[in-house]
N, CA, C and O of each residue as an XYZ file, in Angstrom:
296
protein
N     -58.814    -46.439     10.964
C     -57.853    -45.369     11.202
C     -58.569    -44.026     11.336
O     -58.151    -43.151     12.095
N     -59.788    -43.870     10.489
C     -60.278    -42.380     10.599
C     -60.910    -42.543     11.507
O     -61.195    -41.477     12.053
N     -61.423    -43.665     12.124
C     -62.654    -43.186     13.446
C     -61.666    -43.146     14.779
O     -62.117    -42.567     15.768
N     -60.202    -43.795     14.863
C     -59.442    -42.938     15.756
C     -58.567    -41.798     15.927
O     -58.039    -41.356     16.947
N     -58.521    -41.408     14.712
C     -58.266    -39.677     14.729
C     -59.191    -38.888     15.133
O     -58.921    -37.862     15.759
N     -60.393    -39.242     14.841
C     -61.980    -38.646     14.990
C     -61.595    -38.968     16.644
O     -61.402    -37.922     17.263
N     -61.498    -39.801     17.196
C     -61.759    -40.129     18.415
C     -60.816    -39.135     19.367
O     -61.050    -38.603     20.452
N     -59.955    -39.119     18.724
C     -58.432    -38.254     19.329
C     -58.725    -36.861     19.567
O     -58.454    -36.218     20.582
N     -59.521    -36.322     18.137
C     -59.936    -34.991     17.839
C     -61.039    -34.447     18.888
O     -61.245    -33.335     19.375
N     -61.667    -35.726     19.026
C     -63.300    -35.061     19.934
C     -62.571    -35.409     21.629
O     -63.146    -34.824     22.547
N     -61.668    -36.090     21.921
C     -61.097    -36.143     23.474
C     -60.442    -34.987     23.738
O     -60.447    -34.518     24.876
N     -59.627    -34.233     22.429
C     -58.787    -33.151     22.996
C     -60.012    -32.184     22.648
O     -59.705    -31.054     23.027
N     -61.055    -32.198     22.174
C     -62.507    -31.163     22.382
C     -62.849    -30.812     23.291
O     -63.353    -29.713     23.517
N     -62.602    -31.875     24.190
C     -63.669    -31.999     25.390
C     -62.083    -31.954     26.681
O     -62.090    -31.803     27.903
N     -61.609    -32.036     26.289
C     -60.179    -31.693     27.326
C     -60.487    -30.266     27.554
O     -61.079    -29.751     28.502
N     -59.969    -29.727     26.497
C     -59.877    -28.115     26.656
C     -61.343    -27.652     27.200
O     -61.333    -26.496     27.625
N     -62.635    -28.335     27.277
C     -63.217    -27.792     27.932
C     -63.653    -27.404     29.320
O     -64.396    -26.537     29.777
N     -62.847    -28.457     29.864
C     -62.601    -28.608     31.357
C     -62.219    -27.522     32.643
O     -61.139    -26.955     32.809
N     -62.905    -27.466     33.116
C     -62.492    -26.882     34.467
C     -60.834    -26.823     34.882
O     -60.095    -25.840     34.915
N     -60.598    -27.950     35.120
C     -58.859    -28.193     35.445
C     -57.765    -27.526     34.057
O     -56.808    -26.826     34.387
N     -58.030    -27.832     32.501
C     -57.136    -27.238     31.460
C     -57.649    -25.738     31.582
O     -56.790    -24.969     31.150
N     -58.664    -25.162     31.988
C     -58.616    -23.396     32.004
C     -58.213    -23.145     32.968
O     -58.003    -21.933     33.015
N     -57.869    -23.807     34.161
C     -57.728    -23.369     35.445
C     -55.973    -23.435     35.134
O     -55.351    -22.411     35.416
N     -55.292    -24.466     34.635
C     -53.843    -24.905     34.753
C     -53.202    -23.507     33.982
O     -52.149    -23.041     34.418
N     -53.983    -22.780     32.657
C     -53.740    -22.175     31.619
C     -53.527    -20.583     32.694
O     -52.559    -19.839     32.853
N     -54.876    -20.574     33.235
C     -54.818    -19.514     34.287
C     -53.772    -18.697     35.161
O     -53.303    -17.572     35.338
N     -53.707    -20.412     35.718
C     -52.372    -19.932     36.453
C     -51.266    -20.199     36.348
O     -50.487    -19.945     37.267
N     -50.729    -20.978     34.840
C     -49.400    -20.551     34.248
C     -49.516    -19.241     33.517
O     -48.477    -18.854     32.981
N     -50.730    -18.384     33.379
C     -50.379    -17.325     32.423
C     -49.977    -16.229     33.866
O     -49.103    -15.366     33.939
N     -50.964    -16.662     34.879
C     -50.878    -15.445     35.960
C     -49.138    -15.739     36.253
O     -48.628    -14.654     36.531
N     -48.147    -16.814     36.272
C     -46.960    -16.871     36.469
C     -46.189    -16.129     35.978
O     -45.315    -15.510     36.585
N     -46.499    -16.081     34.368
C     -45.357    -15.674     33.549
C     -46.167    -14.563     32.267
O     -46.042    -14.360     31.060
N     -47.182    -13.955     33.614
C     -47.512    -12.573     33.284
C     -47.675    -12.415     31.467
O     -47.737    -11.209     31.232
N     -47.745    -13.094     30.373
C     -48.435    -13.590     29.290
C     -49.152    -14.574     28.759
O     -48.988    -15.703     29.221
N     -50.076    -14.372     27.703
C     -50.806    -15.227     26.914
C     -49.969    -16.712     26.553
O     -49.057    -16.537     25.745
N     -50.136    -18.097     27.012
C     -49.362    -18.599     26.388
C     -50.153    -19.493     25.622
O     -51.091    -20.020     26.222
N     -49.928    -19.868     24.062
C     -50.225    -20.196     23.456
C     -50.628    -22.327     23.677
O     -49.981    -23.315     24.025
N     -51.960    -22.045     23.241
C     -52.717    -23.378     23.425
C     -52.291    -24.367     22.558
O     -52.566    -25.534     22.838
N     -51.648    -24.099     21.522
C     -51.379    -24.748     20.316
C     -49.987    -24.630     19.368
O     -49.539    -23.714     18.678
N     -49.634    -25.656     19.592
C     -47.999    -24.945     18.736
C     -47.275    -26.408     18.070
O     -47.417    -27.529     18.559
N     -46.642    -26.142     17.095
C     -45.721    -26.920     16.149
C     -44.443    -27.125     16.798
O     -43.722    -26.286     17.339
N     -44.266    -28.441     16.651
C     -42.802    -28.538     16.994
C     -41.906    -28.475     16.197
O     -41.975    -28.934     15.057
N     -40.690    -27.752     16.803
C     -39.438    -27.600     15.611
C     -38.598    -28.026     15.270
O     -37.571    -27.598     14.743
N     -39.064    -29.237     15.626
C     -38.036    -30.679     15.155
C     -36.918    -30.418     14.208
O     -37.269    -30.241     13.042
N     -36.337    -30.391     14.326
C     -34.942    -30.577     13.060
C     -35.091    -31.545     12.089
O     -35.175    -32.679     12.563
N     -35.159    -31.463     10.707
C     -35.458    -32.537      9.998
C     -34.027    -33.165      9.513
O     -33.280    -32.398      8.906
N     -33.644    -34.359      9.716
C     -32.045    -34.590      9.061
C     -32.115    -35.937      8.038
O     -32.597    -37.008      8.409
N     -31.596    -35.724      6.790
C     -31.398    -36.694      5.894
C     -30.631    -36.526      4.859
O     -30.848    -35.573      4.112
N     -29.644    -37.363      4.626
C     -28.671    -37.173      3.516
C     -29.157    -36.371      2.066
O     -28.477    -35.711      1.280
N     -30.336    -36.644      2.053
C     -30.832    -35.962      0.846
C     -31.138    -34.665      1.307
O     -31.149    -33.923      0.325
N     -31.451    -33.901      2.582
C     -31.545    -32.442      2.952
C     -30.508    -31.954      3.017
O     -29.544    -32.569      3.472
N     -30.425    -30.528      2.510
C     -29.212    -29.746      2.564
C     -29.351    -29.054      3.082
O     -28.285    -28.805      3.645
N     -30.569    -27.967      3.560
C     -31.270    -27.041      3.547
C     -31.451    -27.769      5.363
O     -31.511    -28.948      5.710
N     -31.503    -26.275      6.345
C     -32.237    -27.012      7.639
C     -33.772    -26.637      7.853
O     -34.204    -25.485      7.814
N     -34.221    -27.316      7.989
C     -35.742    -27.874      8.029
C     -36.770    -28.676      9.089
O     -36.603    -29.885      9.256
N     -37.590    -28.128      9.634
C     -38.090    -28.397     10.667
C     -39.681    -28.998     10.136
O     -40.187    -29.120      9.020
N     -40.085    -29.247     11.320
C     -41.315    -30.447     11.085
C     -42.429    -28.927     11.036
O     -43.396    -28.978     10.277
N     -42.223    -27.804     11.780
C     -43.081    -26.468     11.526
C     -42.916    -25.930     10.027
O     -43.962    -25.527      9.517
N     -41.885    -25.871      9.333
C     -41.647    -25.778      8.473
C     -42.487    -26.510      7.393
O     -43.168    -25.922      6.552
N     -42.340    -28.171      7.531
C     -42.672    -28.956      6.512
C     -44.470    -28.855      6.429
O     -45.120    -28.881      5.384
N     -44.972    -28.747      7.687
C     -46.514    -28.804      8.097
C     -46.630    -27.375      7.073
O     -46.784    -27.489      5.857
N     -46.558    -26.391      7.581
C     -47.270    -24.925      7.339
C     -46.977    -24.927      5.667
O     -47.954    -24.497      5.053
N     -45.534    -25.424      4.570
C     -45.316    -26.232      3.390
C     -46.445    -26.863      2.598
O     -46.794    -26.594      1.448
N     -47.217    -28.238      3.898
C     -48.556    -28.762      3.349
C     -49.735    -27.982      3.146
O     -50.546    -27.967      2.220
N     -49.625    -27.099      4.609
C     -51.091    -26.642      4.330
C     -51.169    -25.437      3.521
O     -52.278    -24.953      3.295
N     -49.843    -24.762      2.943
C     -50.246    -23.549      1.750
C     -50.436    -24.658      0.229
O     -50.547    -24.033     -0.826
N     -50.463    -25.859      0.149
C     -50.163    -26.365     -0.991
C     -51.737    -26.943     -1.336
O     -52.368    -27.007     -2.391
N     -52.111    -27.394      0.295
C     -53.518    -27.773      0.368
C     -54.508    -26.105     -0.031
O     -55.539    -26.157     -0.701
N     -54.173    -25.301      0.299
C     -54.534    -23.818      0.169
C     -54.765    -23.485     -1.095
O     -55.791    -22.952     -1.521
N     -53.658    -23.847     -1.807
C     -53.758    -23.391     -3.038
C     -54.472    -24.428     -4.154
O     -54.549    -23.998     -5.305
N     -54.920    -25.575     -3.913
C     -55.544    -26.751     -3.951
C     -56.456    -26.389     -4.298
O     -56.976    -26.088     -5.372
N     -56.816    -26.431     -2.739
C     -58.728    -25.856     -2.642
C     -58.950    -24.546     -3.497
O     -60.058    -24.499     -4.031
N     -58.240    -23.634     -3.695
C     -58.144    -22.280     -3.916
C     -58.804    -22.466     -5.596
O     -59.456    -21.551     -6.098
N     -58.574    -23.550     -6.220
C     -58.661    -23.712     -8.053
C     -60.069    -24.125     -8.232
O     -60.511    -24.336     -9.362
């Protein structure tokens, strides 16, 4: 399992380094005349009888990584 996350991690490395992903980035930014972001969370709606609260998958991620933060932080 970890050497295909590893594998996943080093293909989208070498994606973004490409000629064609700076060129596509180029000229959707020259379209719509801003920066558009390379990287983003989706805002999935989270739904379950036990949630009351509305809650998204951006939500639950950025949740882990202040918890991992404060983890490492001790």
């Amino acid at each position: 399992m970890k050497f295909a996350a590893n594998w996943r991690k080093a293909i989208a490395w070498r994606l973004k380094k490409t000629a064609l992903y700076k060129k596509v980035y180029k000229l959707a930014e020259a379209k719509t005349g801003k920066t558009l972001a390379r990287e983003m969370l989706p805002g999935i709606q989270l739904e379950s009888p036990k949630i009351t609260r509305k809650l998204t998958t951006a939500w639950f991620a950025k949740r882990v990584d202040e918890r991992r933060a404060r983890c490492m932080g001790r």
